[in-house]
PAKE-707047 format. One line per 10 residues: number of its first residue (from 1); their letters; for each residue x, y, z of N, C-alpha, C. Coordinates in Angstrom, 3 decimals, decimal comma. Each point is the difference from the previous one (the first is absolute). Example, Ala and Ser with C-alpha at 12.3 -4.5 7.8 and 13.67 -1.06 7.14 Angstrom:
1> AS> 13,190/-5,690/7,800/-0,890/1,190/0,000/0,900/1,200/0,000  -0,350/1,050/-0,720/0,820/1,190/0,060/-0,770/1,090/0,730
***
This chain:
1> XXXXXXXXXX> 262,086/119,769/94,967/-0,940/-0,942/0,570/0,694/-0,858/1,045  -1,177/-0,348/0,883/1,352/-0,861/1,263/0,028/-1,275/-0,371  1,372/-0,321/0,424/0,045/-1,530/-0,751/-1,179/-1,081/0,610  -0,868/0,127/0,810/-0,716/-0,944/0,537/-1,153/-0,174/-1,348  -0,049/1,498/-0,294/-1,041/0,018/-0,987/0,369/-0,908/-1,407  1,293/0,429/-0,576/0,626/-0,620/-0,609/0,282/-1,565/-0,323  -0,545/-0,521/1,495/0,122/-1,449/0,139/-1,448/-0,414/-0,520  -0,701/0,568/0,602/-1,771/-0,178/0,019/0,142/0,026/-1,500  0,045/1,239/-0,708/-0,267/-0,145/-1,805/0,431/-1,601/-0,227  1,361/-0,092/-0,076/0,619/-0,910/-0,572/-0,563/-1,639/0,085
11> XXXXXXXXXX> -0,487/0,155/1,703/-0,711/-1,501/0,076/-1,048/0,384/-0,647  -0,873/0,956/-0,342/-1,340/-0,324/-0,779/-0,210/-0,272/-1,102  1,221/0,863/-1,257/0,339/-0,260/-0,973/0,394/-1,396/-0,300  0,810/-0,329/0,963/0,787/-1,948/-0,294/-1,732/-0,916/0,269  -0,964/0,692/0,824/-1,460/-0,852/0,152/-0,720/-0,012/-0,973  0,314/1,047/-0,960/-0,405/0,050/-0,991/-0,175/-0,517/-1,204  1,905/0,032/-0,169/0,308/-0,661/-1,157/0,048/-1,525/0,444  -0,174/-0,840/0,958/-0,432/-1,208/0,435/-1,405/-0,512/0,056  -0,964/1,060/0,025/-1,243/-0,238/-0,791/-0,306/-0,990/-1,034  -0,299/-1,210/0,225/-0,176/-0,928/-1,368/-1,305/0,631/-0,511
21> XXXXXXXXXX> -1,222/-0,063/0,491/-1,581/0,181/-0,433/-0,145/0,838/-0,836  -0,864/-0,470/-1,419/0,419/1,004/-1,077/-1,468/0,957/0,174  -0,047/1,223/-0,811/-0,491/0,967/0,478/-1,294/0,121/-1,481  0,626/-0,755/-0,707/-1,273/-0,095/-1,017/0,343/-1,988/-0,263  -1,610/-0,195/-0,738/0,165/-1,377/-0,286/-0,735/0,018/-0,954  0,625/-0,854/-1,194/-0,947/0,086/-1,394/-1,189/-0,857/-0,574  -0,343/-0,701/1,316/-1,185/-0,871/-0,113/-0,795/0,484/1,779  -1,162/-1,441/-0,250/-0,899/0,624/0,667/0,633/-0,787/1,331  -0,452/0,729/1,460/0,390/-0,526/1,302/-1,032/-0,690/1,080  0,579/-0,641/0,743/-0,752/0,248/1,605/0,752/0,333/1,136
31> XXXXXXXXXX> -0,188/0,783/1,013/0,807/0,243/0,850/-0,819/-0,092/1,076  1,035/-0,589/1,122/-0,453/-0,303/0,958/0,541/0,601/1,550  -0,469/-0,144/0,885/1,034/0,679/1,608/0,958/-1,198/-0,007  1,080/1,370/0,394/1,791/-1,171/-0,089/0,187/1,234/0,831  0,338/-0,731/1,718/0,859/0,607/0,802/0,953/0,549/-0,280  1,035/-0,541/-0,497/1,237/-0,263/-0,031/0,531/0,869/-1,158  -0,733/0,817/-1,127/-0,097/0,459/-1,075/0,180/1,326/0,685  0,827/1,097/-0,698/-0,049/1,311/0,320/-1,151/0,623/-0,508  -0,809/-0,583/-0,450/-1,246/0,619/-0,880/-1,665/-0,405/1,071  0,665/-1,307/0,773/-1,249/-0,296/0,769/-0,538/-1,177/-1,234
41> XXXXXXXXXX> 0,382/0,162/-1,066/-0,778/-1,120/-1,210/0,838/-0,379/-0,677  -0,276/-1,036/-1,030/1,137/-1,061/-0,351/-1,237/-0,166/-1,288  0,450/0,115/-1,650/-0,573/-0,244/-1,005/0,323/-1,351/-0,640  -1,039/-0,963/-0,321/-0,067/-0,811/-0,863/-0,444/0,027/-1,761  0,425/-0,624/-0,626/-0,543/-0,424/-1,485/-1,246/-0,601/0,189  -0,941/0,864/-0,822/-1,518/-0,917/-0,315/-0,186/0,266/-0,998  -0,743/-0,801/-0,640/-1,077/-0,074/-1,186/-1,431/-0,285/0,358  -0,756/0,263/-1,215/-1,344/-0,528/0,454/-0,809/-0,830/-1,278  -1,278/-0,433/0,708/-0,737/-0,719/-1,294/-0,909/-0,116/0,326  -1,272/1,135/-0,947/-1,066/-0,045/0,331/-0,750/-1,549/-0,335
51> XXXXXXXXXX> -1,221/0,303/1,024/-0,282/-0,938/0,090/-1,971/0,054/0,277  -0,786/-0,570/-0,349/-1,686/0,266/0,061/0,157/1,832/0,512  1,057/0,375/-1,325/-0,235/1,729/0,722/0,391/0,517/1,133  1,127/-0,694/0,612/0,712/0,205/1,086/1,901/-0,091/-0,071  0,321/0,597/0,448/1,633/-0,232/-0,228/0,489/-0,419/1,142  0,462/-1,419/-0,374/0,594/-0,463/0,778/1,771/0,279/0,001  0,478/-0,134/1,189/1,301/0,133/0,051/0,510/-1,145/0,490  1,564/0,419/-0,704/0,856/-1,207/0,418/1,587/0,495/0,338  0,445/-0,579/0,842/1,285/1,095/0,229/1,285/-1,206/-1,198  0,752/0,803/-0,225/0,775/-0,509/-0,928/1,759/-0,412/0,791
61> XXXXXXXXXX> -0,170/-1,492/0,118/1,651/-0,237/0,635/0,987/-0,524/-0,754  0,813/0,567/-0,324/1,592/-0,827/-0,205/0,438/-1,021/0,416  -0,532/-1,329/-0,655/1,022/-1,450/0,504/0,579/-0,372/-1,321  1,207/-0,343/0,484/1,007/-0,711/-0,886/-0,036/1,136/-1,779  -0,012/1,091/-0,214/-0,174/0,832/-0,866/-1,315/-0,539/-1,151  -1,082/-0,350/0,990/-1,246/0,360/-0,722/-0,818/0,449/1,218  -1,251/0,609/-0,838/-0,693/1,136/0,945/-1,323/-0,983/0,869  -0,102/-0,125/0,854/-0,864/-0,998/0,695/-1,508/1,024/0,269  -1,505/-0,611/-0,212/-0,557/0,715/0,522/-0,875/-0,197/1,187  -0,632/0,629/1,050/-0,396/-0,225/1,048/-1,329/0,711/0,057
71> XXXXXXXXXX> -0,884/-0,755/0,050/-1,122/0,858/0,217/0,075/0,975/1,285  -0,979/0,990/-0,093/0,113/1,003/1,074/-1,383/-0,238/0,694  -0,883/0,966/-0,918/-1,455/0,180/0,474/-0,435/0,939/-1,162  -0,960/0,715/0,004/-1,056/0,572/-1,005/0,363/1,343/0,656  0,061/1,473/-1,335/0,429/1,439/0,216/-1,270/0,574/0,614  -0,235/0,316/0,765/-0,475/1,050/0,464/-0,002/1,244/-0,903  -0,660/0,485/-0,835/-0,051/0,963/-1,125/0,254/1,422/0,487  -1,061/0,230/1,031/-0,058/1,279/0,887/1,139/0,697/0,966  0,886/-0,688/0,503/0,868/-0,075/1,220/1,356/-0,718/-0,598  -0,112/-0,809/-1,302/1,235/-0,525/-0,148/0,605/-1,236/0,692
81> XXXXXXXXXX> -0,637/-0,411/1,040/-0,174/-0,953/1,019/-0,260/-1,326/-0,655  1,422/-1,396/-0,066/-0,678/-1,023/-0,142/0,103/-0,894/1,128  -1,360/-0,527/-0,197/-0,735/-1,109/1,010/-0,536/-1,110/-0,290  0,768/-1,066/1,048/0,484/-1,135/-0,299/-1,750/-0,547/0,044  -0,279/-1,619/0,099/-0,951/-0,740/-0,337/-0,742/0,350/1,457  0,838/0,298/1,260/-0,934/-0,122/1,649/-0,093/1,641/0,227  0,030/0,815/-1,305/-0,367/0,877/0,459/1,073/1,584/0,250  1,329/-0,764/-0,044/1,151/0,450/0,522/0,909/0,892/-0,760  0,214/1,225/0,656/0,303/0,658/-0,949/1,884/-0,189/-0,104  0,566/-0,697/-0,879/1,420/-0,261/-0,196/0,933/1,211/-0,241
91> XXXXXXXXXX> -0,368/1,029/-0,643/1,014/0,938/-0,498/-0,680/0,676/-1,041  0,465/0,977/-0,300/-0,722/1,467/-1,024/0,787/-0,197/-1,304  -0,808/0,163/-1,053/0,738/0,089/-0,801/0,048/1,303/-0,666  1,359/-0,798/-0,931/0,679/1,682/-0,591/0,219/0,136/-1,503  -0,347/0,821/-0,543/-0,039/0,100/-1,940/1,810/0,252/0,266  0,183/-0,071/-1,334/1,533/-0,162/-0,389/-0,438/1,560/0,294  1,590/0,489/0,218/0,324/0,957/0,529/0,714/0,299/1,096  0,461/1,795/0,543/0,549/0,229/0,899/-0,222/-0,939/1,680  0,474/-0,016/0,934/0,027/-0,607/1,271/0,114/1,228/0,539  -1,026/1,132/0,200/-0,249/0,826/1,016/0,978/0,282/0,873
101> XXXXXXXXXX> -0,227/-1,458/0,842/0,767/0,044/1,353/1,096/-0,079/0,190  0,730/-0,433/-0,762/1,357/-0,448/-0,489/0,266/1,735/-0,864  -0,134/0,403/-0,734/0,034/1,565/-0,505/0,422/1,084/0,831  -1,263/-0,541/1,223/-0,375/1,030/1,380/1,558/-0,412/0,851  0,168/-1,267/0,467/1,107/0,007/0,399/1,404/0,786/-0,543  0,275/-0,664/-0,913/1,075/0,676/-0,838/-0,170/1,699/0,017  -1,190/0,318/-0,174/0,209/1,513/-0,130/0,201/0,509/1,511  -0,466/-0,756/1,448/0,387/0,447/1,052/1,660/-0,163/0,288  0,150/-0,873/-0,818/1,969/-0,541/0,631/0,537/1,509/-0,641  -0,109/0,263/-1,268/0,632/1,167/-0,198/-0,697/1,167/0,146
111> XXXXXXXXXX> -1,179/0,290/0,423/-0,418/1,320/1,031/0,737/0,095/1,114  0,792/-1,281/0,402/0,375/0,135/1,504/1,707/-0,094/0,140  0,424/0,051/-1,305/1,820/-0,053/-0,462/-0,242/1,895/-0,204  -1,428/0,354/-1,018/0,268/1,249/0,180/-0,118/1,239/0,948  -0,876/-0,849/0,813/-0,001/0,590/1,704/1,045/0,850/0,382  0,739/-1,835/0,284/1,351/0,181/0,793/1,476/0,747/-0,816  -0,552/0,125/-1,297/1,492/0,405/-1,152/-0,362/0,460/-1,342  -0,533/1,404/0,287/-0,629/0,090/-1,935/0,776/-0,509/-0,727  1,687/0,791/-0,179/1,116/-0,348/-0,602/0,036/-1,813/-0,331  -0,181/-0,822/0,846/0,622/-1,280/0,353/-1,389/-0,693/-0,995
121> XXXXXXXXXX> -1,521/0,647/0,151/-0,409/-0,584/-0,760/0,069/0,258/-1,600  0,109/0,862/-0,080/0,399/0,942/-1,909/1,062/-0,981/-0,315  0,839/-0,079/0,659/0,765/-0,914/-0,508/0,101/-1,592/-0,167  -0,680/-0,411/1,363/-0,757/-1,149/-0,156/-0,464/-0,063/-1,424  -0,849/0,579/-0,551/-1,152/0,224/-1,137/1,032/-0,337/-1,430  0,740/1,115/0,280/0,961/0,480/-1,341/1,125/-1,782/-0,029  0,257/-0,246/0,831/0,905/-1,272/0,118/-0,835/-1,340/-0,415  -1,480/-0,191/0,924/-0,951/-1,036/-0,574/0,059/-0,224/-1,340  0,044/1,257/-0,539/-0,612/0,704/-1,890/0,657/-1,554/-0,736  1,395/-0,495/0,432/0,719/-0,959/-1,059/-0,102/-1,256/0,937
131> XXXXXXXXXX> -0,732/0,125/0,608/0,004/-1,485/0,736/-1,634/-0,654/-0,536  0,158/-1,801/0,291/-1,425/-0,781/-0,365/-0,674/-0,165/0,783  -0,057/1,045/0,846/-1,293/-0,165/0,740/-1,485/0,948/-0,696  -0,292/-0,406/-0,888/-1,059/0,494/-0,800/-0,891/0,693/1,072  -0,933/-0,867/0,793/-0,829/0,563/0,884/0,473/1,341/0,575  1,073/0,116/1,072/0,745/1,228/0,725/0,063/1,040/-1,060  0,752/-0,695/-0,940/0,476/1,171/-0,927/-1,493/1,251/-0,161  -1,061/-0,710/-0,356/-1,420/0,301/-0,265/0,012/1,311/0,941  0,127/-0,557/1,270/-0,729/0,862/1,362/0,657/0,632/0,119  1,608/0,102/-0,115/0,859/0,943/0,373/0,027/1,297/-0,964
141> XXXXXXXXXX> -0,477/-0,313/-1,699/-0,331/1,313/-1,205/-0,994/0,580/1,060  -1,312/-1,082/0,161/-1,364/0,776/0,346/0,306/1,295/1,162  0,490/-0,789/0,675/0,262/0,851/1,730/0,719/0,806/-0,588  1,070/0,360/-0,749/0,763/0,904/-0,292/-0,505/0,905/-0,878  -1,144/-0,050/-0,687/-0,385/0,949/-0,641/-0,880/0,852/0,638  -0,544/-0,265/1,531/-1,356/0,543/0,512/0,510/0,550/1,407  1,528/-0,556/0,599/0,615/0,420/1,086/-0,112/1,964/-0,430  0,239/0,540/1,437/0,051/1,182/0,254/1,249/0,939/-0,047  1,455/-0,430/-0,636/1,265/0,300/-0,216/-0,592/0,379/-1,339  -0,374/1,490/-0,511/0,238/0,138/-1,078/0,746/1,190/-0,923
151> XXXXXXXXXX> 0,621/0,693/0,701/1,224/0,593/0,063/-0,805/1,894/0,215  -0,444/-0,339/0,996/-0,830/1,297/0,597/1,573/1,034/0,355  -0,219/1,320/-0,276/0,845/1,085/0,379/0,198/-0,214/1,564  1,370/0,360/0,889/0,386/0,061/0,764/0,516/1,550/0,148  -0,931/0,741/1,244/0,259/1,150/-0,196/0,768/0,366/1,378  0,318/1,261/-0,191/1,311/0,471/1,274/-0,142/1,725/-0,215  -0,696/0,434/1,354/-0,394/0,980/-0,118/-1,085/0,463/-1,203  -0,885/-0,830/-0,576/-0,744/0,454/-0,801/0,587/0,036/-1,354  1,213/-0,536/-0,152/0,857/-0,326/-1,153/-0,149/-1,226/-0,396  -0,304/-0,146/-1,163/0,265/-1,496/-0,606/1,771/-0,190/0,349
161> XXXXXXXXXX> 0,307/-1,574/0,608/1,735/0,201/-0,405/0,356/-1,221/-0,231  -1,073/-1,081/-0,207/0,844/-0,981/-0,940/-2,135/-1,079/0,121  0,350/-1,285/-1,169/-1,489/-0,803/0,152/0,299/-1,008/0,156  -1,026/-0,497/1,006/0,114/-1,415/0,743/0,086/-1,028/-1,226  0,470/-0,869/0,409/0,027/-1,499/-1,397/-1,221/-0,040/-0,261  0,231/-0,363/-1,114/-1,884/-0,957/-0,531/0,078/-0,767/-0,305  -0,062/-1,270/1,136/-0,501/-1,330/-0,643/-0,359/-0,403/-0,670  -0,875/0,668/-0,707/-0,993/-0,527/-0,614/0,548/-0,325/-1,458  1,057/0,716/-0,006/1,243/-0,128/-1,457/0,381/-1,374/-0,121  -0,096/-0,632/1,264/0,463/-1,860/0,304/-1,394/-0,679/-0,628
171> XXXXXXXXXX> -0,771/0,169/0,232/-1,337/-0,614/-0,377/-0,061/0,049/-1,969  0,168/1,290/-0,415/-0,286/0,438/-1,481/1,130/-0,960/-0,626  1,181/0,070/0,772/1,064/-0,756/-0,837/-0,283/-1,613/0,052  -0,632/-0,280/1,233/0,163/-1,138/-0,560/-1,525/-0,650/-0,744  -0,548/1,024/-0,398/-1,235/-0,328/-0,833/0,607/0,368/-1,285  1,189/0,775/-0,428/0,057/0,354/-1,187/1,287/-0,840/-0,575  1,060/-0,002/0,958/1,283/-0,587/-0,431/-0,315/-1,484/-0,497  1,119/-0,442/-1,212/-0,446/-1,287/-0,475/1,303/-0,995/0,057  0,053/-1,146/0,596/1,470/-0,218/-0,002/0,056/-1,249/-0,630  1,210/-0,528/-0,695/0,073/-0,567/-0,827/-0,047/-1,679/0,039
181> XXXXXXXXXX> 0,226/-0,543/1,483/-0,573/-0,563/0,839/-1,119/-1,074/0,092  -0,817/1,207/-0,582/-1,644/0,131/0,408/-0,135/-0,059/1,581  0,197/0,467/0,800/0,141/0,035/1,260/-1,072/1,624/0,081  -0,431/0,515/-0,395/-1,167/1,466/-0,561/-0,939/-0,424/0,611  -0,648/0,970/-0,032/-1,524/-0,068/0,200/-1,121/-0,131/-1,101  -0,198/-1,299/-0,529/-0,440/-0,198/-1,314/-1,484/0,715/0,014  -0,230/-0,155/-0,809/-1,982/0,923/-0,831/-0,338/-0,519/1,565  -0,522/-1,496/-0,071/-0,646/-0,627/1,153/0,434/0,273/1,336  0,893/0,449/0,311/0,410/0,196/1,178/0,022/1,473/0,126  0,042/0,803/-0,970/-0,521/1,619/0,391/-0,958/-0,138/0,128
191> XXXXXXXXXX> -1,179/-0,685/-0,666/-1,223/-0,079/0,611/-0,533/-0,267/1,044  1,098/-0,856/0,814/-0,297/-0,550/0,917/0,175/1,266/1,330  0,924/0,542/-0,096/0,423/1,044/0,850/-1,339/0,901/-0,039  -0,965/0,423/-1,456/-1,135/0,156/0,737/-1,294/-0,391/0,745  0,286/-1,245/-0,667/-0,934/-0,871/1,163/0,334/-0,062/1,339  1,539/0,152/0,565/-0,186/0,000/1,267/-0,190/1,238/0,850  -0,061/1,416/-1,085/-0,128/1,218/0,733/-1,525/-0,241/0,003  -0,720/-0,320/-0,780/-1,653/0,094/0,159/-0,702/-1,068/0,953  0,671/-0,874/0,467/-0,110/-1,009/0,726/-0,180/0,572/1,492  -1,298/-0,113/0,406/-0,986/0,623/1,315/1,026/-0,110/1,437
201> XXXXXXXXXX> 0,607/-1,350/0,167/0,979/-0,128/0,808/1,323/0,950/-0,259  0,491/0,142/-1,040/0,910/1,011/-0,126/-0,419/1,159/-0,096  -1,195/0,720/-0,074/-0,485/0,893/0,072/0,020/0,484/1,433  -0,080/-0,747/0,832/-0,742/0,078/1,074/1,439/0,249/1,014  0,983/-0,274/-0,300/1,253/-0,112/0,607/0,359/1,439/-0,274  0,174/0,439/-1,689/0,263/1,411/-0,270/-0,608/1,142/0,804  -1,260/-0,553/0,010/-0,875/0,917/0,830/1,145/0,154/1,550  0,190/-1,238/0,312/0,162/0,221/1,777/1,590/0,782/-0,114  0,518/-0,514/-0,903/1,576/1,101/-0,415/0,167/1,366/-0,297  -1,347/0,419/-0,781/-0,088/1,549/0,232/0,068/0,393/-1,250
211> XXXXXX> 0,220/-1,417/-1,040/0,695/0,044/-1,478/-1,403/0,629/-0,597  0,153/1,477/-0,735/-0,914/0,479/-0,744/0,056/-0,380/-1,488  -0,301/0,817/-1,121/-0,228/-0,533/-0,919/2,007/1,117/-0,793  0,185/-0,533/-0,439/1,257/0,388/-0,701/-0,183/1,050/-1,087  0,915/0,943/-0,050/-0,387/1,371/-0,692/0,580/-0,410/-1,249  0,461/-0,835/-0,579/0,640/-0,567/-0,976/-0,834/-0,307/-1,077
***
């Protein structure tokens, strides 16, 4: 690989693992447009409290380590949309759960390490496996189990004479290996690896990669 390429992986991987924005959240959200966000959106803490049969929201802030609350506006049931008292629509809200967009990102940073370096990302993957980045770790099993390295015959003259790697051996291990650590991929977090293969945005990426369904 030419080293230019080599450079490119490496800064995307280091963008990666500098990623603060977490990729699941275990309560409910609002998110709003944030320039400045690699996602285009920026998630807040909300709660709500119905109210004459309406749910009102309130975004939830951190002062001095108690939780402050702020009214928002009333949910929009249909659209998810809450809107303030003039009408105004403030930000969408979000059920506890995955962050799509944040998922979608992450799974493009390493579609695009494996672009430029199958090798560089397998190993990426296999190296993440003992590190705390919970989220990555997630995307890097998923992508590795559905990538197209799966140790297809290499033929020469119509001869089989040796089989391409299979990635996909990086993905199984680190869904199966257990380390002592706990640094693994716990129950909840294998689960999670299928939530992000069924996840429409990651679907939709596989599609544009060429990634079929795995003979495995």
């Amino acid at each position: 690989m030419q080293k230019e390429n080599l450079g490119a992986a490496e800064r995307i991987i280091q963008t990666a693992l500098a990623y603060s924005d977490h990729m699941v959240h275990n309560r409910p959200g609002l998110v709003i447009a944030d320039p400045q966000s690699a996602v285009g959106l920026t998630w807040r803490p909300v709660t709500h409290r119905v109210v004459e049969d309406r749910k009102v929201v309130f975004r939830l802030d951190r002062v001095k380590k108690r939780s402050v609350r702020t009214e928002l506006g009333v949910l929009r049931e249909h659209d998810r949309a809450i809107v303030d008292g003039a009408g105004k629509v403030v930000g969408e809200y979000r059920p506890a759960g995955l962050f799509p967009e944040v998922v979608a990102w992450l799974y493009r940073q390493v579609a695009e390490v494996y672009r430029l370096d199958n090798e560089l990302c397998a190993r990426w993957a296999s190296f993440q496996f003992g590190g705390e980045h919970r989220d990555l770790k997630v995307v890097l099993a998923a992508f590795m189990l559905v990538q197209v390295r799966k140790g297809d015959p290499v033929r020469d003259g119509g001869e089989v004479v040796f089989h391409d790697d299979d990635y996909r051996d990086v993905g199984e291990a680190m869904m199966l290996l257990r380390r002592k650590d706990g640094r693994d991929l716990n129950p909840k977090l294998l689960l999670r690896v299928h939530e992000v293969l069924t996840l429409p945005e990651v679907a939709r990426i596989n599609r544009e990669l060429g990634f079929g369904r795995s003979a495995r």
